[in-house]
C-alpha positions in Angstrom: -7.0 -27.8 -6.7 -4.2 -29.8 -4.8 -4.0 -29.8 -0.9 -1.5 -27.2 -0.6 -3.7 -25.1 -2.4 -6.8 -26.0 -0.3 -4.7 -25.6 2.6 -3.8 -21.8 1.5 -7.1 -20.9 0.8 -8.5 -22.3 4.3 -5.9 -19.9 5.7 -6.1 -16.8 3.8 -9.9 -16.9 4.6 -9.0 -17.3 8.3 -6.7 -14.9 8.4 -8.8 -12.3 6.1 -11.9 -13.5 8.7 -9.7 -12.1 11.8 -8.5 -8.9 10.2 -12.5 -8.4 9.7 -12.7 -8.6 13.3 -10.4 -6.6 13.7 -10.9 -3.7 12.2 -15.1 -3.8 12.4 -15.5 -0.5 14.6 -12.9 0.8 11.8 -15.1 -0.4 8.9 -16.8 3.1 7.8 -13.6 4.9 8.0 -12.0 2.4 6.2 -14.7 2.3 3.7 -14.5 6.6 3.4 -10.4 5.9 2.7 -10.7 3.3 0.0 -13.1 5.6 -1.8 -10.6 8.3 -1.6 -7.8 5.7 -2.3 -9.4 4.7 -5.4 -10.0 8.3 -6.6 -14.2 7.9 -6.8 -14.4 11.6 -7.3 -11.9 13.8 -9.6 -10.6 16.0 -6.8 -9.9 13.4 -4.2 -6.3 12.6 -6.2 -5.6 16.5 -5.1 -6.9 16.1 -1.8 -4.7 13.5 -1.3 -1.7 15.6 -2.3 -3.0 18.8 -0.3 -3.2 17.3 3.1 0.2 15.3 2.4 2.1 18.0 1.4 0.4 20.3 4.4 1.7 17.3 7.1 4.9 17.5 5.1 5.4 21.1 5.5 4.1 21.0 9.3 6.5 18.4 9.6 9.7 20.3 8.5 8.8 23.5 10.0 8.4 22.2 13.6 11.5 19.9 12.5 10.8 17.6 16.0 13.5 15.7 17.0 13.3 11.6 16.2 11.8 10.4 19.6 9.3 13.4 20.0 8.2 12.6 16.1 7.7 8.6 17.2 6.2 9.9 20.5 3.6 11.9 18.6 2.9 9.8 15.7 1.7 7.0 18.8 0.0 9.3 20.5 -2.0 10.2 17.3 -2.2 6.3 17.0 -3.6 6.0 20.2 -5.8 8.7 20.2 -7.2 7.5 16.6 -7.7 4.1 18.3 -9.8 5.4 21.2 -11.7 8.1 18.9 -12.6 6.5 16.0 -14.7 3.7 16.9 -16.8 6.0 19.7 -17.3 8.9 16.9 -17.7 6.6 14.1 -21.2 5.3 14.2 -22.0 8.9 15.2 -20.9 10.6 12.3 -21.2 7.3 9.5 -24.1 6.0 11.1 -24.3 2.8 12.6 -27.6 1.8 11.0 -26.6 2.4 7.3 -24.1 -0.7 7.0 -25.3 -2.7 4.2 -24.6 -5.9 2.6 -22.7 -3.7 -0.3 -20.7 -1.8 2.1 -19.8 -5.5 4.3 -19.1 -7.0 1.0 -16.7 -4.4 0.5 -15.2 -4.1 3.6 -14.5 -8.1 3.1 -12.7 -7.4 -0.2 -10.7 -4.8 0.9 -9.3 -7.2 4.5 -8.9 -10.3 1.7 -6.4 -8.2 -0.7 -4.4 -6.8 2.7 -4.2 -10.8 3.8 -3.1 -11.9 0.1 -0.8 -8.5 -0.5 1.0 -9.6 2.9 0.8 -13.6 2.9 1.6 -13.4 -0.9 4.6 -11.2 -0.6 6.0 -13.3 2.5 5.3 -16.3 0.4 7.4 -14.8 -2.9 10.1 -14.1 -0.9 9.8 -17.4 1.3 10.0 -19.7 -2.1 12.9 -17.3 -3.8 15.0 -18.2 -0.7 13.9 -21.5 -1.0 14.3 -22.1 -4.6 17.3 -19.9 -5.7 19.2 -18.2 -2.6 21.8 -16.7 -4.4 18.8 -14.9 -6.6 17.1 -13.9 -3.6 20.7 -13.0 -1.3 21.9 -11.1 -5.0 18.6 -9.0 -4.9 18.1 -8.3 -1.3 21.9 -6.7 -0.9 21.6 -5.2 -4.2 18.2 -3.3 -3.7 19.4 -2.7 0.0 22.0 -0.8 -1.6 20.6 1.0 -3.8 18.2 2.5 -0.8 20.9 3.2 1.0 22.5 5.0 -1.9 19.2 7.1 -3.2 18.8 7.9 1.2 22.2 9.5 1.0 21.7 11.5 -2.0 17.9 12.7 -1.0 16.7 14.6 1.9 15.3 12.3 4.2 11.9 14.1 4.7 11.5 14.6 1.4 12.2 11.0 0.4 9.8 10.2 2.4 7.1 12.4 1.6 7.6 11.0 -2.0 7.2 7.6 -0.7 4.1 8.4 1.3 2.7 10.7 -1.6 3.2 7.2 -4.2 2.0 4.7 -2.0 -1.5 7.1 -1.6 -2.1 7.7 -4.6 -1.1 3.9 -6.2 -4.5 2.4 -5.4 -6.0 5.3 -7.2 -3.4 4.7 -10.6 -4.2 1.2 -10.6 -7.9 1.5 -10.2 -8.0 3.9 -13.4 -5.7 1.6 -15.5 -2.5 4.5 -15.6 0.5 1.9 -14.3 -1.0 -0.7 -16.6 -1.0 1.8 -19.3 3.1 2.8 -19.0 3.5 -0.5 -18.2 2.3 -2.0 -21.7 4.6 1.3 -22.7 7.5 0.4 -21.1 7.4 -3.4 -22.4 6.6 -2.3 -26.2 9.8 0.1 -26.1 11.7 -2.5 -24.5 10.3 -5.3 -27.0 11.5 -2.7 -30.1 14.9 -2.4 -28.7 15.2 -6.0 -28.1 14.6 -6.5 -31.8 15.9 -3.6 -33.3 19.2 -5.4 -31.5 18.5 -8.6 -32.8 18.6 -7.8 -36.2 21.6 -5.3 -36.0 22.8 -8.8 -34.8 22.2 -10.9 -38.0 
């Protein structure tokens, strides 16, 4: 390993260490979540859909303007960081934490550290190393949000946001985006060479 990469290391363990300590009253909630996330039982993909579309729904019927819809959503915020580590050890148990469950919890605060730093990073050394990549794909992908926003209700954009970003740990943890993946990459290898020899 060079010195850059010990460097990195020393800091996403740091970093990962501080976001532990952080979110330790938060640990058996966040624990409960990732098991939903990652779909341990077969219902919990439903689940996940049920109570998003039901906030969805609640969402349009009361149709609240933008401020009281920020005002609430920190209000729940706060209230959720007040509540939840006073009722927590009541309803998880504080005494059943165990080296499993800490082990974990660890794993889960390392990928939200790497999934963070390594994004920044990517886009850091793209702007770095080719800027006229980076300035082409930032405006052109800024664009085509912009676009898809005015052609889709904004509510429901956003529950289908919300609704893929829930249930992506869940496809990746039972192999399905690597599945169409390797799909998508075999049909685009066949065209590739179906063109290459309607080329010779």
């Amino acid at each position: 390993m060079t010195e850059a990469d010990n460097k990195s290391a020393n800091v996403l363990a740091q970093e990962t260490a501080q976001l532990e300590e952080q979110l330790q009253a938060w640990g058996e909630v966040i624990l409960a979540g990732d098991r939903v996330l990652r779909w341990e039982k077969p219902w919990f993909p439903g689940a996940l859909l049920a109570v998003t579309s039901l906030l969805f729904l609640l969402i349009y019927y009361l149709d609240p303007s933008v401020l009281t819809g920020l005002s609430c959503s920190v209000m729940l915020l706060c209230l959720a960081d007040y509540l939840v580590p006073t009722l927590a050890p009541r309803v998880f148990g504080s005494n059943k934490w165990t080296t499993e469950q800490q082990q974990r919890f660890h794993e889960i605060c390392g990928n939200l550290v790497k999934t963070v730093v390594g994004w920044g990073k990517r886009l850091c050394a793209l702007k770095e190393e080719k800027p006229k990549v980076y300035f082409a794909s930032v405006i052109t992908s800024l664009l085509v949000m912009a676009w898809v926003g005015q052609q889709v209700h904004n509510l429901f954009l956003t529950y289908l946001i919300v609704s893929f970003l829930l249930l992506l740990p869940g496809l990746n943890q039972h192999g399905v985006i690597s599945k169409y993946l390797g799909m998508a990459k075999r049909e685009i290898n066949k065209l590739l060479k179906q063109k290459e020899k309607k080329n010779e």
